[in-house]
Short mmCIF file of the C-alpha atoms (twelve columns), coordinates in Angstrom:
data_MODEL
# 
_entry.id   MODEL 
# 
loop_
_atom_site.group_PDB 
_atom_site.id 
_atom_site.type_symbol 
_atom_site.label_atom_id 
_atom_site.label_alt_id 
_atom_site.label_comp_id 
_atom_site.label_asym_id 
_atom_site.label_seq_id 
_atom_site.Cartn_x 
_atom_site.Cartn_y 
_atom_site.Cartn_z 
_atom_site.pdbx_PDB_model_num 
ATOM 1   C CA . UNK A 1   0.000   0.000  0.000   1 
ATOM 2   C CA . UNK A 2   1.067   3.656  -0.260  1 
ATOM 3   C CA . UNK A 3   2.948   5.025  2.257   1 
ATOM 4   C CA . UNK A 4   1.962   8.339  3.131   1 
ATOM 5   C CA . UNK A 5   3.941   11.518 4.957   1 
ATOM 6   C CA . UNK A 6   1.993   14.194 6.215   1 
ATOM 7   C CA . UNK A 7   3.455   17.634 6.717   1 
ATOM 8   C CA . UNK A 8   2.734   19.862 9.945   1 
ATOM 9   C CA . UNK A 9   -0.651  21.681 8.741   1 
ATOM 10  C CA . UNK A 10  -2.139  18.637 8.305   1 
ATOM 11  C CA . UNK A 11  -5.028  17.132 10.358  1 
ATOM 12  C CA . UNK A 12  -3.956  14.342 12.820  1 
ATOM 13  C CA . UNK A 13  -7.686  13.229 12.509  1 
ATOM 14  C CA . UNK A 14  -7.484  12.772 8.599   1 
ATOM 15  C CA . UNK A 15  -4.583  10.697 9.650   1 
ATOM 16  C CA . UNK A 16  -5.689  8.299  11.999  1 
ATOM 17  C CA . UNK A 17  -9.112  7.941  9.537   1 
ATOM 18  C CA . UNK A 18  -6.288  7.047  6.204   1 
ATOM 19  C CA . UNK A 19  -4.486  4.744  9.408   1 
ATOM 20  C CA . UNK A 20  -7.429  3.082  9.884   1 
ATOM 21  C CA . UNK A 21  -8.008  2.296  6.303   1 
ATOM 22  C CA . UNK A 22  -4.401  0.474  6.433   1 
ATOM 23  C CA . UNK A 23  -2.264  3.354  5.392   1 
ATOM 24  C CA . UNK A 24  1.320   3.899  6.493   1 
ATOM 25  C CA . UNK A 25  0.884   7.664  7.384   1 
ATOM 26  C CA . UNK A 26  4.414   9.402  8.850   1 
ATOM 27  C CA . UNK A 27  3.424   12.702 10.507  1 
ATOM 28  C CA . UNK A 28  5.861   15.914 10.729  1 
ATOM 29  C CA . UNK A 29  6.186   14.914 14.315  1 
ATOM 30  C CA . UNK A 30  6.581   11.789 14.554  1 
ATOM 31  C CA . UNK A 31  9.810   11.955 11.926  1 
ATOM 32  C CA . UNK A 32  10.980  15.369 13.961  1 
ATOM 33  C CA . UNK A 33  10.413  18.118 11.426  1 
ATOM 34  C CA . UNK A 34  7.692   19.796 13.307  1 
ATOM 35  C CA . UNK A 35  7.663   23.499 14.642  1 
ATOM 36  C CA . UNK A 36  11.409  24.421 12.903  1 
ATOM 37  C CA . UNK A 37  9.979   26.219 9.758   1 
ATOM 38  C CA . UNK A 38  11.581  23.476 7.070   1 
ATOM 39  C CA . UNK A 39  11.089  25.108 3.647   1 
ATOM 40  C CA . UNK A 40  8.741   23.307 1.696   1 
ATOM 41  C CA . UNK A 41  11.026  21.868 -0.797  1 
ATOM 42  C CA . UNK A 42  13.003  20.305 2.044   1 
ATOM 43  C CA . UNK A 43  9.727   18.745 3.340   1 
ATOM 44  C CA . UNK A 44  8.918   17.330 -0.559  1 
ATOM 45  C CA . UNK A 45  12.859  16.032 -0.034  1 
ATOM 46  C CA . UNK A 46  12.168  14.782 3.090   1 
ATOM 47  C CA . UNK A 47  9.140   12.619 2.046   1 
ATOM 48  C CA . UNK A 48  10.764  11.562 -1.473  1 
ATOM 49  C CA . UNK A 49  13.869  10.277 0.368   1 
ATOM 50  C CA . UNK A 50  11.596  8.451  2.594   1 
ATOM 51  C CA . UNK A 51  9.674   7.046  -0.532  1 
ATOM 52  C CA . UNK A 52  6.133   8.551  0.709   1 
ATOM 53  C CA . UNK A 53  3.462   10.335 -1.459  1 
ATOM 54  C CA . UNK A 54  3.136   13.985 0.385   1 
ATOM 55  C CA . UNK A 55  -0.258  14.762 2.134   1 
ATOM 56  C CA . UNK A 56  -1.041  18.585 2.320   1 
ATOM 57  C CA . UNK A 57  -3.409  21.505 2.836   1 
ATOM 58  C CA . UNK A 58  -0.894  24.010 1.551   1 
ATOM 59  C CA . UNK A 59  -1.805  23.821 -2.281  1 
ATOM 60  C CA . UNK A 60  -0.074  26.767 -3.880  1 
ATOM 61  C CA . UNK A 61  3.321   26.050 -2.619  1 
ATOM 62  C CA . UNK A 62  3.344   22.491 -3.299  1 
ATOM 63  C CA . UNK A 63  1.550   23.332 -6.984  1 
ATOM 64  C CA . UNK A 64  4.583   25.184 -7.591  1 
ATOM 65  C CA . UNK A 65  7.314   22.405 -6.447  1 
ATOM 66  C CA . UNK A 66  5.146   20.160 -8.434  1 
ATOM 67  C CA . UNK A 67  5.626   22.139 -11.609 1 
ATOM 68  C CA . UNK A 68  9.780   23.380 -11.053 1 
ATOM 69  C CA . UNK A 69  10.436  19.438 -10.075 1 
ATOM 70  C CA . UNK A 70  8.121   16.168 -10.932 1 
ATOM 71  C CA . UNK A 71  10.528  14.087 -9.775  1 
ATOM 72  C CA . UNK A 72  8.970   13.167 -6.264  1 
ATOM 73  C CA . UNK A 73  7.091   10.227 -4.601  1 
ATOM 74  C CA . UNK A 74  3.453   12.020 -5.515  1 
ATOM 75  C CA . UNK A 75  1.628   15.450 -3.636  1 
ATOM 76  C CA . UNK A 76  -1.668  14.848 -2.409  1 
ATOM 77  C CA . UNK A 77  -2.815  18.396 -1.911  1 
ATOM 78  C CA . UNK A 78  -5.898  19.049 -0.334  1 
ATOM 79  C CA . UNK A 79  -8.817  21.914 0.270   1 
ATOM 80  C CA . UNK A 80  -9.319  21.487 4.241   1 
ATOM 81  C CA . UNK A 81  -12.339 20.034 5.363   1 
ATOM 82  C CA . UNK A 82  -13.554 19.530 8.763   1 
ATOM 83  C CA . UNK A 83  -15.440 16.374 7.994   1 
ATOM 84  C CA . UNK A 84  -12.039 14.665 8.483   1 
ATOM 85  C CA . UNK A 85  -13.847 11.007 7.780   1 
ATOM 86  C CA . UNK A 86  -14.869 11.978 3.822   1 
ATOM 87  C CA . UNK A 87  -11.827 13.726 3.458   1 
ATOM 88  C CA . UNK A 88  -9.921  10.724 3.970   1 
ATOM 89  C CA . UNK A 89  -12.339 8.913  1.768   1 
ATOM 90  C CA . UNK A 90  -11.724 10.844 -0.846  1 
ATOM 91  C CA . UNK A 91  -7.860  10.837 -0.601  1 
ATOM 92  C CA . UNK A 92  -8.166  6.951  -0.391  1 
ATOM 93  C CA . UNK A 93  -10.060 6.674  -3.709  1 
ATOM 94  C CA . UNK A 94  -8.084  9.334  -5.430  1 
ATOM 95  C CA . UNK A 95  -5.011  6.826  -4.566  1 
ATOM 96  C CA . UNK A 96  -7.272  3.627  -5.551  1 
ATOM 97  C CA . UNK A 97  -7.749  5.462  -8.960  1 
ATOM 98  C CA . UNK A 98  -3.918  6.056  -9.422  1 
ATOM 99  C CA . UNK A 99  -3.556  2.021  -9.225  1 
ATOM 100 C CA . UNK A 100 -1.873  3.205  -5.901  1 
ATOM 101 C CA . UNK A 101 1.411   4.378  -8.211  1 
ATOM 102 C CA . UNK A 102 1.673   8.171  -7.168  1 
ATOM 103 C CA . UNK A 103 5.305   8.913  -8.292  1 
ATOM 104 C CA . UNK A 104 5.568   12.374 -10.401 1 
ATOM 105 C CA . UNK A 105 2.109   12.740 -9.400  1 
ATOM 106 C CA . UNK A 106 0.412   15.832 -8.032  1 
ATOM 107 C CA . UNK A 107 -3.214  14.828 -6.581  1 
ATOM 108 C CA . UNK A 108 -6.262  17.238 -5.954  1 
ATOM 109 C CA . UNK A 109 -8.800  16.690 -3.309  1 
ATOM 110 C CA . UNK A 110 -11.175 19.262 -3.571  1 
ATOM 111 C CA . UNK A 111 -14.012 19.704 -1.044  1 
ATOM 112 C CA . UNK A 112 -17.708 19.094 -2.417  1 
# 
């Protein structure tokens, strides 16, 4: 299955919902890179060299990384959404529809 990393804005709750679905979700703070301000295109590094698809709410930034350099393990970037249950839904079958291959790939989960 995927393995996931999930940078500091996002929502521990969307987390342990894509956990319980079986996913192998790394958080900023579990790995140590919370709360020190790590540019964004260390934190894309960070989760390539760990071989795990980014999970975000910080589109732009990411959009942009995504564009300057494909060469990463997949962005999921995400519109935030306090129904943290269909958000990781929707993140799970936006993977199932990749075939669960997310490398080069920049995902959009957009709220309904």
């Amino acid at each position: 299955m995927t393995k996931l990393y999930s940078n500091e804005n996002f929502d521990f709750q969307v987390v342990t919902a894509l956990r319980s679905c079986g996913y192998d979700v790394l958080t900023a703070f579990q790995a140590g890179n919370a709360n020190q301000r790590i540019p964004d295109d260390q934190v894309l590094a960070f989760a390539t060299a760990s071989n795990r698809a980014l999970l975000t709410f910080n589109r732009l930034d990411f959009f942009g990384l995504h564009r300057s350099n494909p060469n990463h393990c997949g962005i999921i970037a995400c519109t935030y959404d306090n129904n943290f249950t269909a958000l990781a839904e929707r993140i799970r079958h936006a993977i199932e529809r990749e075939q669960y291959v997310l490398a080069g790939k920049l995902i959009r989960i957009y709220k309904p």
